[in-house]
C-alpha positions as a Markdown table, in Angstrom:
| # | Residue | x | y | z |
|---|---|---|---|---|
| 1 | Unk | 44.7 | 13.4 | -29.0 |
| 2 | Unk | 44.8 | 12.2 | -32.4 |
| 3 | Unk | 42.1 | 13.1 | -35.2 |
| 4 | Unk | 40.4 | 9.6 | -34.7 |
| 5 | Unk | 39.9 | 10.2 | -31.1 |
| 6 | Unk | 38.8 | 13.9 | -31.6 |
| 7 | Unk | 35.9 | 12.5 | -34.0 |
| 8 | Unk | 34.8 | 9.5 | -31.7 |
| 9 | Unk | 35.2 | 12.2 | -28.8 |
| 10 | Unk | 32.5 | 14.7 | -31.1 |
| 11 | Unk | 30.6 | 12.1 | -32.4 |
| 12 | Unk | 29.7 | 11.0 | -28.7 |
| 13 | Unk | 29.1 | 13.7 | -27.8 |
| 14 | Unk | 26.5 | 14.4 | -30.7 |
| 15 | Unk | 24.8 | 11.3 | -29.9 |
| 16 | Unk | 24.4 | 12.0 | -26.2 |
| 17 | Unk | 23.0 | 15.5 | -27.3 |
| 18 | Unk | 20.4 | 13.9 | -29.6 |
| 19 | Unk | 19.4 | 11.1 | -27.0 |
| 20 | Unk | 18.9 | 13.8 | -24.3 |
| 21 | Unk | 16.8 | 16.1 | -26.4 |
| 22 | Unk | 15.0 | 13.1 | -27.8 |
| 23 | Unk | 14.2 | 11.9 | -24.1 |
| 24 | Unk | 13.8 | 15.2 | -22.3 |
| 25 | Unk | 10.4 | 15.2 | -22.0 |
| 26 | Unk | 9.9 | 11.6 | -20.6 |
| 27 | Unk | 12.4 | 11.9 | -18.4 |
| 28 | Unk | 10.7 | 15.0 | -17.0 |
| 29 | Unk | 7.6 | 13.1 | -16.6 |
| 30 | Unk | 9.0 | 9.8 | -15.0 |
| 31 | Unk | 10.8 | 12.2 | -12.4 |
| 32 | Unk | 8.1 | 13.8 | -11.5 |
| 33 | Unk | 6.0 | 10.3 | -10.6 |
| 34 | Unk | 9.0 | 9.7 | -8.3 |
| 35 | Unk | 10.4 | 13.1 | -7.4 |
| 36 | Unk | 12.0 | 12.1 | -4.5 |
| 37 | Unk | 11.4 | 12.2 | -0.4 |
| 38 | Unk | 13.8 | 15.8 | 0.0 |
| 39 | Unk | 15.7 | 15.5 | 3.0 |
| 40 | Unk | 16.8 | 12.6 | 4.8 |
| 41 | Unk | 19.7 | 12.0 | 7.5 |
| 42 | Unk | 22.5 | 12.1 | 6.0 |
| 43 | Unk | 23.6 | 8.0 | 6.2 |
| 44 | Unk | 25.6 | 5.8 | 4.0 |
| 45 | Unk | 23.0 | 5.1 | 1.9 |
| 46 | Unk | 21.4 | 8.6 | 1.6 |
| 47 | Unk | 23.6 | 9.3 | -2.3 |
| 48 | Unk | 22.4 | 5.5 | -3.3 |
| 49 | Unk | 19.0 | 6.4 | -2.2 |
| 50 | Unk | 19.0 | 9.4 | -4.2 |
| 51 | Unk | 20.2 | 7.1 | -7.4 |
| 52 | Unk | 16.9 | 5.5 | -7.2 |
| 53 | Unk | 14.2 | 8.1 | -9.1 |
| 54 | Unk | 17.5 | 9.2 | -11.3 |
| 55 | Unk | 17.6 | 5.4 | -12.7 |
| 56 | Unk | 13.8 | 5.5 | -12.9 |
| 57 | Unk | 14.1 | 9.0 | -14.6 |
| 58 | Unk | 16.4 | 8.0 | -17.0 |
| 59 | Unk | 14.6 | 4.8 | -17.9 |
| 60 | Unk | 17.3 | 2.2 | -16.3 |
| 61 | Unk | 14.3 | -0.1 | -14.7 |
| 62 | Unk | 16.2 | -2.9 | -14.1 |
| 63 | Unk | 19.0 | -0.7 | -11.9 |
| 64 | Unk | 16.1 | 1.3 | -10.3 |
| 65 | Unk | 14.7 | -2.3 | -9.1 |
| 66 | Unk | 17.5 | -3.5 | -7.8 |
| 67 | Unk | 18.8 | -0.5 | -6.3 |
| 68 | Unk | 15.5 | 0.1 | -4.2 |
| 69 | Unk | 15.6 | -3.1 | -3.0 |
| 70 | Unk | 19.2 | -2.7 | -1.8 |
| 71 | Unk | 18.5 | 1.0 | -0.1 |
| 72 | Unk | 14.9 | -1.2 | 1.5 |
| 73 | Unk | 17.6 | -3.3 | 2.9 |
| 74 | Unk | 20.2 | -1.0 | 4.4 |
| 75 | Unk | 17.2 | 0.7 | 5.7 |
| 76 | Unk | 15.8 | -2.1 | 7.4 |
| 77 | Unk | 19.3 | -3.5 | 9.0 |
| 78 | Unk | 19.7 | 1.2 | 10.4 |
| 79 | Unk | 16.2 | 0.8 | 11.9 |
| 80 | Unk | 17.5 | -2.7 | 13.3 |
| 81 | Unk | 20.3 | -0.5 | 14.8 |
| 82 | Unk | 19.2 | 2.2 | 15.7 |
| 83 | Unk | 16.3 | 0.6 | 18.2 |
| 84 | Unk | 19.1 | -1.4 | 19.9 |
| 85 | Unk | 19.3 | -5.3 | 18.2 |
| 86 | Unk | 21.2 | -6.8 | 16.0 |
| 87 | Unk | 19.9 | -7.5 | 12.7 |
| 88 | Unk | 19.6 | -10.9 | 11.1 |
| 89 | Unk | 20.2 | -12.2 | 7.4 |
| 90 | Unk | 16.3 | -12.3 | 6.8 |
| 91 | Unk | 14.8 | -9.0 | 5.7 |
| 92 | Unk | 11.6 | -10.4 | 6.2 |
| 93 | Unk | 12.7 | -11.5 | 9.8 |
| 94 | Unk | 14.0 | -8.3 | 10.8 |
| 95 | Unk | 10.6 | -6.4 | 9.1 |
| 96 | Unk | 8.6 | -8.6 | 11.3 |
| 97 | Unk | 10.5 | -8.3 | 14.5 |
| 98 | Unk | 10.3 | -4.6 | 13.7 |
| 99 | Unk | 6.5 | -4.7 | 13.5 |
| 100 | Unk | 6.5 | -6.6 | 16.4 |
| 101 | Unk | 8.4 | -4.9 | 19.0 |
| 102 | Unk | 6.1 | -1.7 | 17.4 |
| 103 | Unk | 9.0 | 0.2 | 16.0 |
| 104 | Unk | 6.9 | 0.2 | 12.7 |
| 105 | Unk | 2.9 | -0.2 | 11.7 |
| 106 | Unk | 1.3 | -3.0 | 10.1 |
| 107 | Unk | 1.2 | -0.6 | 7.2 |
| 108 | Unk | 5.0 | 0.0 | 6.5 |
| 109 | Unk | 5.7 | -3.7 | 7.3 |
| 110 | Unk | 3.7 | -4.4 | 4.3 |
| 111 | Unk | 5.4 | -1.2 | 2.1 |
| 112 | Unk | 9.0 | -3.0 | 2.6 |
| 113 | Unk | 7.7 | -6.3 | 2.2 |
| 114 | Unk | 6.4 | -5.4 | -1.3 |
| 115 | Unk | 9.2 | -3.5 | -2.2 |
| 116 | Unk | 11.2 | -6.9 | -1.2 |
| 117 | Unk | 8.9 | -9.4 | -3.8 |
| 118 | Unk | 11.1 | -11.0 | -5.9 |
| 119 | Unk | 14.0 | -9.1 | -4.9 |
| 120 | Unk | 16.6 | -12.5 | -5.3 |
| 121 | Unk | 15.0 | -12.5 | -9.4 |
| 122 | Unk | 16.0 | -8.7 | -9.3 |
| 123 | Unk | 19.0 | -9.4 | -8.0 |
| 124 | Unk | 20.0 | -12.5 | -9.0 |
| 125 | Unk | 19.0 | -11.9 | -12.4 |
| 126 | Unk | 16.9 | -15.1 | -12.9 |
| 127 | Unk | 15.5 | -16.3 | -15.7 |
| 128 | Unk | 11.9 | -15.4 | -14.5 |
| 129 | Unk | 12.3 | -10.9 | -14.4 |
| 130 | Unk | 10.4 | -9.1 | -16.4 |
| 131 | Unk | 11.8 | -8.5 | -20.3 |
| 132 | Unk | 8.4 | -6.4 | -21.3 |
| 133 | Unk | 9.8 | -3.1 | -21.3 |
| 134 | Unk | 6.3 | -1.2 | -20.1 |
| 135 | Unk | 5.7 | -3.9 | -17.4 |
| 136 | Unk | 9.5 | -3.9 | -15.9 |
| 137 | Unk | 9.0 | 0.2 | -16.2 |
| 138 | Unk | 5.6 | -0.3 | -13.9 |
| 139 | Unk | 7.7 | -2.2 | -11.8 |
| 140 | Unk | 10.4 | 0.2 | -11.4 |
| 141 | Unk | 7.9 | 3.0 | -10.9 |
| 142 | Unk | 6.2 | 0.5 | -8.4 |
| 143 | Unk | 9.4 | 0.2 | -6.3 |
| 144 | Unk | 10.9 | 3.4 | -6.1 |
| 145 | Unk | 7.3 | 4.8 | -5.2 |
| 146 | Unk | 7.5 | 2.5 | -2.4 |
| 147 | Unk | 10.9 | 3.9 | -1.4 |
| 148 | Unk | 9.9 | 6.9 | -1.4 |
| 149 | Unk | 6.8 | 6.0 | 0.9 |
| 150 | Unk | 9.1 | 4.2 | 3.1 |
| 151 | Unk | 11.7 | 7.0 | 3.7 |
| 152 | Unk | 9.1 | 9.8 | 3.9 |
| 153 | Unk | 7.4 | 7.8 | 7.2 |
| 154 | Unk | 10.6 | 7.1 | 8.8 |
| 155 | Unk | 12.1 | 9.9 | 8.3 |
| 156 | Unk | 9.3 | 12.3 | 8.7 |
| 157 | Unk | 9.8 | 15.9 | 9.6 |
| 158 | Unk | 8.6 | 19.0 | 10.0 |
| 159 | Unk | 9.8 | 22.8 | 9.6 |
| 160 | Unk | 9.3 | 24.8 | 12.4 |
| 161 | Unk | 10.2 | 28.2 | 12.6 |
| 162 | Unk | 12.8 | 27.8 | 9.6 |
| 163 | Unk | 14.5 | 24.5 | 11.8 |
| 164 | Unk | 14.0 | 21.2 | 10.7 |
| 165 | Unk | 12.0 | 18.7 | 13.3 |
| 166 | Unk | 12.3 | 15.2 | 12.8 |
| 167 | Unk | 9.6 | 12.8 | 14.0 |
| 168 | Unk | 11.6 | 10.5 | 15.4 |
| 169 | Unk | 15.1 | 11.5 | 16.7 |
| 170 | Unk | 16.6 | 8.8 | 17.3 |
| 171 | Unk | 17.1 | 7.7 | 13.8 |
| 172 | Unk | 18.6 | 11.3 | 13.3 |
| 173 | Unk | 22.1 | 12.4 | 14.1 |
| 174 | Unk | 21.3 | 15.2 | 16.0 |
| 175 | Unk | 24.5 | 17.6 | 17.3 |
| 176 | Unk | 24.1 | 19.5 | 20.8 |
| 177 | Unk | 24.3 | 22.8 | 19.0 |
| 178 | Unk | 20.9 | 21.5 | 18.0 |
| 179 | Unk | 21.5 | 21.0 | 14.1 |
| 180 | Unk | 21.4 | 17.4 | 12.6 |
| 181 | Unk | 23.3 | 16.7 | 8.9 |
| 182 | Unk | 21.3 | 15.9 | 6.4 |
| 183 | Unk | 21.1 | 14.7 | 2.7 |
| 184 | Unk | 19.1 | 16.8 | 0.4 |
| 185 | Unk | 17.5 | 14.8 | -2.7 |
| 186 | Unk | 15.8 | 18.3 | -4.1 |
């Protein structure tokens, strides 16, 4: 490494030192808003779902948007799966089909399906998303709130006698020796 890489290298890393202490503090607040649902099963989109309240922590609203929208999706298209049909391009199909054939309540139809609004904008990046830093940051909190509402009812759980219990098995990979992997989001 030559002298002018060694001083970009330190002055880098000064200025990653100084944003972090200068944004310690907010960042401990925004995570706790969001702090996130702990365990889930551990699925291909369990490590981006655990990217969501980081973005949001870390004040990247526009990425915690999107994202949560994305991990609403995957979500949707597993519960699809996982209760034996195909799923179809339409989010807002498969929600209501979902709702329908009662694998969900009225109530987390309508958590998805304002986690969804606006989602081509988001991810599309359209002319019309929110440039107002506060508002896109209510947005973000908005949306990975919701996320985490979503996950903690599907993939509720309880703790008994030191094992963990999920609601609803099926959408669980549980192993005959009775354990079931899992993604921890502590």
């Amino acid at each position: 490494m030559d002298t002018q890489e060694i001083m970009q290298k330190v002055f880098t890393e000064d200025g990653i030192k100084q944003e972090f202490e200068q944004t310690l503090s907010s960042r401990v607040e925004r995570y706790l808003k969001v702090k996130p649902h702990g365990i889930v099963p551990l699925t291909e989109f369990a490590p981006v779902s655990a990217e969501c309240p980081l973005l949001f922590r870390d004040g990247h609203y526009y990425g915690s948007v999107a994202l949560s929208q994305a991990v609403a999706e995957a979500i949707v298209k597993f519960l699809c799966v996982k209760n034996g049909w195909k799923p179809k391009k339409s989010f807002e199909e498969n929600v209501a089909n979902m709702e329908t054939r009662q694998f969900i309540s009225k109530d987390l139809k309508e958590k998805f399906l304002k986690l969804w609004e606006r989602r081509d904008d988001y991810h599309h990046l359209n002319l019309t998303i929110e440039t107002d830093r506060r508002k896109i940051e209510t947005l973000a909190y908005e949306k990975v709130l919701l996320l985490k509402e979503i996950e903690s009812e599907v993939f509720k759980f309880s703790i008994v006698d030191g094992k963990l219990v999920p609601e609803n098995r099926k959408y669980w990979a549980l192993q005959q020796n009775g354990t079931v992997p899992v993604f921890l989001k502590l």
